[in-house]
N, C-alpha and C positions, 0 to 999 in steps of 0.2 A: 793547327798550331801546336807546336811541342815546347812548352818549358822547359821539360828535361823533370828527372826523377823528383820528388818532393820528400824533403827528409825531418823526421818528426826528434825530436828530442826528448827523451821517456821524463816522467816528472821527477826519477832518483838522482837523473844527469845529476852528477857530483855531487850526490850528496856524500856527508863528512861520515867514517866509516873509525871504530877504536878498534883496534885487534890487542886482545890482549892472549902474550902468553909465555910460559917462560923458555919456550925451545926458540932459539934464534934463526934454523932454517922455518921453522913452520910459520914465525911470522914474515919471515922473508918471501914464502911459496904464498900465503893468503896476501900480501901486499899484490905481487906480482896477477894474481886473479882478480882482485877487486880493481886494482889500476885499467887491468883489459877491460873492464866493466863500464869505466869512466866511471869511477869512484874516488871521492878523495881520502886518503891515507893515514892513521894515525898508529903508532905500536906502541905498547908497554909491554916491558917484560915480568910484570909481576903487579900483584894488586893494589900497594900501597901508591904507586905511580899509576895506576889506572885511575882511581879516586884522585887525585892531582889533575889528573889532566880532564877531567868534568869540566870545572869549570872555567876554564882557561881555552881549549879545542873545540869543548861544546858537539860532543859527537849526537847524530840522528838513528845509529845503531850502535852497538856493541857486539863482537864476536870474542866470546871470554871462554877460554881456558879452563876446563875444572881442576887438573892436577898441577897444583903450582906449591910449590914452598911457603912457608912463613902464611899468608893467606891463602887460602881455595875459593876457586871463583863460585863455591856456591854461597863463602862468606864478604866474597865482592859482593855478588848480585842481592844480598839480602840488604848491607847498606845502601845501595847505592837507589832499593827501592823506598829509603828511610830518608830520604835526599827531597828539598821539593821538586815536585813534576819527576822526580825519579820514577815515581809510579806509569808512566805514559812512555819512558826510554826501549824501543827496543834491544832484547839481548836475545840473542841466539849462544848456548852452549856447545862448544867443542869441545870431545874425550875420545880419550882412546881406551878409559875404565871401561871392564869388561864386569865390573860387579851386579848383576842382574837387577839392582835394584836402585842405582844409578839415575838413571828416567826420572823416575820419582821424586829420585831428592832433587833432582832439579825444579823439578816443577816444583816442590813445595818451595823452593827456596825463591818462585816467580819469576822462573824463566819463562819467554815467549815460546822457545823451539829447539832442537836440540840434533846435532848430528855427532855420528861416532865418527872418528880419524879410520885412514886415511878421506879428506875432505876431498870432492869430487869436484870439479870448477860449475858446470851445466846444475847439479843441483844446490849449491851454494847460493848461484847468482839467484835461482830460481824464489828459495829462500826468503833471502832480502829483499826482493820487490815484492813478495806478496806481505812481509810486513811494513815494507815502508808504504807502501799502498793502505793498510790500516792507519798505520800512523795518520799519515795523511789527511784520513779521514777522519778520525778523529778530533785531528784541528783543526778541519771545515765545522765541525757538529758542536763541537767546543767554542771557536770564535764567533757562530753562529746564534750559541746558549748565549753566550757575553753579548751579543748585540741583544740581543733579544729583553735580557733583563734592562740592559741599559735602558732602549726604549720603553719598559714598561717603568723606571724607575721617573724617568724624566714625563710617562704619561700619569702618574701617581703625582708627582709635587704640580704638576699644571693642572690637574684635579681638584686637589685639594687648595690651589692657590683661588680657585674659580670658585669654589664652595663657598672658603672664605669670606671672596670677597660679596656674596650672597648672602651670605650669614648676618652680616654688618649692618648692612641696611634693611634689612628685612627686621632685625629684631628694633629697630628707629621705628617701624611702619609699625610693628607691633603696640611702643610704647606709645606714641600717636596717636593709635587709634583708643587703646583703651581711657587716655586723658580726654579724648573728645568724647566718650563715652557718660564720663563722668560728669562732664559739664550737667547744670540745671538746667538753660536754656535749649538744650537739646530735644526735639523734637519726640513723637513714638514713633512716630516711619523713620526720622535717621539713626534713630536708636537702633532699631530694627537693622537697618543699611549697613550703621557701624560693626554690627553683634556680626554680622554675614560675611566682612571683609577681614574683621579680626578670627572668624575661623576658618578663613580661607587660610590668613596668613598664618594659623598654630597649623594647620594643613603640613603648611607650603615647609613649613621651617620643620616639620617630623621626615618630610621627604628628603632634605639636604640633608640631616643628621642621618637617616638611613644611608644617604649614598655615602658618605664617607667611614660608616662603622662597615658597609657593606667591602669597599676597597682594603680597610687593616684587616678586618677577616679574614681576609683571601689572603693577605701576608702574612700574619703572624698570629690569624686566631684572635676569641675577643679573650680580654680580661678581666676575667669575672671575681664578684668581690661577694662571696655567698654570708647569705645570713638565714637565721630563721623567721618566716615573714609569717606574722597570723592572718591570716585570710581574713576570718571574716572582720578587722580591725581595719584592714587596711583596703577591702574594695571597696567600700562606700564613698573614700576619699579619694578612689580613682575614679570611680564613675563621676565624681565633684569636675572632675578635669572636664567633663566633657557634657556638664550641662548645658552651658553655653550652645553648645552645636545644637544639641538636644532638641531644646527649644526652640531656636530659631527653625529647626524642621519640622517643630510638632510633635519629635516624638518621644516614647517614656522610656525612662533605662533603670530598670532593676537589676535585685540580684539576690541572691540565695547560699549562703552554707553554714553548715552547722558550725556550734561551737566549740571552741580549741583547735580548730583544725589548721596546721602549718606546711609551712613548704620550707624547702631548702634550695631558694635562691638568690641571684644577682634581685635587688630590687627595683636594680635604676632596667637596667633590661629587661625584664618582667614587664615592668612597668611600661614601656613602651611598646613590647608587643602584641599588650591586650589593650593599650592607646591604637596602634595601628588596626587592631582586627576588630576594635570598637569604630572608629575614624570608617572605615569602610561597610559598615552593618547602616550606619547613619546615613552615609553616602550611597545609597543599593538598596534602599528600601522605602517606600511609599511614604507622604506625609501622612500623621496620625498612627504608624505602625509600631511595634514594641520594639525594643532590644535588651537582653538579657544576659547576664554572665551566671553562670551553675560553680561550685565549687565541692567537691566529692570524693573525700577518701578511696584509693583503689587498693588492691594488696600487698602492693610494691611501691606508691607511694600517692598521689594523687592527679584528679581529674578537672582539666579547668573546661568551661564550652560556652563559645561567647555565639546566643544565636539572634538570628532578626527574622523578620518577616517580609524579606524582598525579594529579587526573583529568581532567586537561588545560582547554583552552578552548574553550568550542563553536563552532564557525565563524558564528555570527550575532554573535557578542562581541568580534570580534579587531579590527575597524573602530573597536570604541566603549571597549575596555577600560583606554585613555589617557587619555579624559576623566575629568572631575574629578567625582564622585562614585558610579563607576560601579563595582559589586560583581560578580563572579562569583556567581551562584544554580543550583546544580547540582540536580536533585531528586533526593530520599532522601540529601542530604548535610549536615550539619551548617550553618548558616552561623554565618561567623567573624567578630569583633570585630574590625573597622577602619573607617577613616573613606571607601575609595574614594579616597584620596586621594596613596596612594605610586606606583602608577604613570603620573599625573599629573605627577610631582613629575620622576620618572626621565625624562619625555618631555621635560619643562622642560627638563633640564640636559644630555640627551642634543643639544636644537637650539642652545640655548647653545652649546655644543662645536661644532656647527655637524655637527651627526652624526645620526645617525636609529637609532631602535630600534625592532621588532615583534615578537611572538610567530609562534611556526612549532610543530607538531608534534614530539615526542619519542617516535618507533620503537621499541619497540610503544607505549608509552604518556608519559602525560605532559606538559610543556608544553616549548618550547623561547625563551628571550628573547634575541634577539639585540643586540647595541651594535654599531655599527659606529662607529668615532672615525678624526679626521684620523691620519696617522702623525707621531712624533716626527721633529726632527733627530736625526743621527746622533747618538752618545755620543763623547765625547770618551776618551781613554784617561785610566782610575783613576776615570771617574763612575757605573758601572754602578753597584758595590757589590756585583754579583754570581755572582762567577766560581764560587765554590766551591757554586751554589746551581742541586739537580738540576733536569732539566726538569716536572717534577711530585711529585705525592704525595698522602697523607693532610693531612687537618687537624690 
C-alpha cells in the first residue's frame, strides 16, 4: 500500500522574520529569499522604525543592517538587547564594511552571527535555522525551568502547610503532657510513662522544625542573627534542655570549658544543633552510658565535640551520614524513630556559620562530633556574665 510521499513541516515554517536596512533593493532581494523560505516578512528602513516595530510584529529573528544613517545597527542591536527578553532575540548582522575590525564590534555589540554582503540565499537560510533551532531550544529549557520552579513552589507551600498543621497539635500533646506531669496524684511508673512521651514529643517537634528550616535553606539560605555566646555560661543551660531525656534513659550528661571562652554565633541555631547531636548520643547509646560536650579554643577560632558511648558510626557512613535522609543501620540493633534529617540540619548551620563539622571515633567506643566555628571578638569587660561560673561539671 502506497500513501503517497509524507511531507514534514520544518519547526521555522513561518516563523516572523524583521529585515532591517536602509537600501530598498536589498530589503526587497532579502524579502523575496526568506518568502522562498516560508518565512513571514517584516522591513524597516532604518533603526528608529526597527525598535517600533518590536513590539507591535513581535519578530523571532532579526536580520539588521550595520551601515545605516541617523542609527547603526550596532546601536540598534545594543538597545534592543536593553529590551525585556531582548536578550534571547536572535540577530544576524548584514555588512558590506570592509573595516577588518567590524566582526568584532558586532559581536561586542551581542550579535548572534554575522555575514558580509553580497548575501547568498543557501547560506542565509542555513543561517536562520540553525539559530532559530537555538531559539527554540531555549524556550523548551526556559518553560521547562518555569515549570519546574512552579512545582517546587506549590511543593514548598503544601510542605510547609502539612508542617504546620503538625506543629499545632503536637505542641497541645506537649502541654498535656507536662500538666499531667505535674499533677500529685500521678503515679512513679506514669511519671515515668509521661517523662518518655514528653520526650518523644520535644523529639518529634525538633524533627518538623528541622524539615522546615531544612526547605528555606535550600531557598534563601538561614538567617542568622550572630552574637557573642559564652560557652561556658551558656552549656550548662543547654544540657538543662535535655535532662529530662537523660534520665529517663539513665544516662549522665556533662560538660567541660574553660573560662572566658566565646563564640560568634546565631544562638537559637547553635542551640539546636548541639539539641540535635545531643538528641541522638541519647538515642544510640546504651542505658547507664555517658554523654559529653568539650569546648576548646582553636587558632582560628573554636572547637565544640559532643561525644557518647554508643555504637559508634561505621566507616562507610561518616562521608554520607550529613545528607539528608540518611539513617544509621547497625545490625542486631534496634532502629530509631527519626526523619534522617538532624544531621543534615546541623551541617546546614554548621556552613552557614561559615564552619564545618564531621564525626571522629570515641576511645574505646562510641562516636565523636565535632563543630568547629569562627572565634568570637574579644569580650568587652562586664559582658561575659560569667566569672563566678566553674570550668565544667554535671548537668
Amino acid at each position: 500500500m502506497n500513501d503517497g510521499p509524507l511531507f514534514f513541516r520544518r519547526a521555522d515554517h513561518g516563523a516572523r522574520i524583521l529585515v532591517v536596512d536602509d537600501d530598498a533593493l536589498a530589503r526587497r532581494s532579502l524579502r523575496a529569499m526568506l518568502e522562498r523560505g516560508y518565512y513571514q516578512v517584516e522591513t524597516a528602513e532604518g533603526g528608529e522604525r526597527a525598535l517600533e516595530l518590536l513590539s507591535t510584529y513581535k519578530p523571532e529573528l532579526v536580520l539588521l543592517d550595520i551601515q545605516m544613517p541617523r542609527m547603526d545597527g550596532l546601536e540598534v542591536c545594543r538597545r534592543i538587547r536593553e529590551l525585556p527578553n531582548g536578550e534571547l532575540l536572535p540577530i544576524i548582522f548584514l555588512t558590506g564594511d570592509e573595516r577588518p575590525d567590524i566582526h568584532a564590534q558586532a559581536l561586542r555589540a551581542k550579535g548572534d552571527d554575522f555575514l558580509r554582503k553580497p548575501i547568498l540565499s543557501p547560506e542565509l537560510i542555513v543561517r536562520i535555522r540553525s539559530l532559530m533551532r537555538i531559539k527554540r531550544l531555549q524556550a523548551e529549557v526556559q518553560a521547562e525551568r518555569d515549570n519546574l520552579l512552579d512545582l517546587q513552589k506549590q511543593r514548598e507551600q503544601l510542605f510547609e502547610f502539612i508542617v504546620h498543621d503538625l506543629k499545632n497539635p503536637l505542641s497541645a500533646i506537649q502541654v498535656g503532657l507536662e500538666l499531667m506531669d505535674e499533677r500529685d496524684e500521678t503515679s512513679a511508673a506514669s511519671r515515668a510513662q509521661l517523662r518518655r512521651l514528653r520526650d518523644t514529643a520535644h523529639t518529634m517537634g525538633r524533627m518538623i522544625q528541622n524539615i522546615l528550616d531544612i526547605g528555606r535553606a535550600e531557598q534563601v539560605g538561614l538567617d542568622l542573627h550572630k552574637s557573642s555566646v559564652p560557652l561556658s555560661a551558656w552549656l550548662p543551660s543547654l544540657l538543662k534542655e535535655m535532662e529530662s531525656q537523660a534520665k529517663s534513659r539513665n544516662h549522665v550528661l556533662s560538660w567541660d570549658c574553660p573560662p572566658g571562652l566565646h563564640i560568634e554565633a546565631d544562638q537559637e541555631f547553635l542551640r539546636r544543633l548541639l539539641l540535635n547531636l545531643l538528641d541522638n548520643a541519647l538515642k544510640y547509646s546504651p542505658s547507664g552510658s555517658r554523654t559529653w560536650i568539650t569546648a576548646q579554643p582553636t587558632e582560628g577560632g573554636v572547637r565544640l565535640e559532643v561525644r557518647d558511648e554508643g555504637h559508634g558510626i561505621p566507616d562507610d557512613m561518616r562521608d554520607r551520614i550529613f545528607g539528608k535522609f540518611v539513617r544509621v543501620k547497625k545490625e542486631g540493633h534496634d532502629p530509631h524513630f527519626g526523619s534522617g534529617l538532624g544531621l543534615a540540619f546541623c551541617q546546614l548551620v554548621a556552613e552557614a556559620h561559615e564552619g564545618r563539622i564531621w564525626v571522629e571515633d570515641n576511645s574505646p567506643k562510641g562516636s565523636a562530633f565535632v563543630l568547629e566555628l569562627p572565634k568570637a571578638r574579644p569580650a568587652r569587660a562586664g559582658e561575659s556574665g560569667e566569672a563566678d561560673e566553674p570550668p565544667g561539671g554535671l548537668a
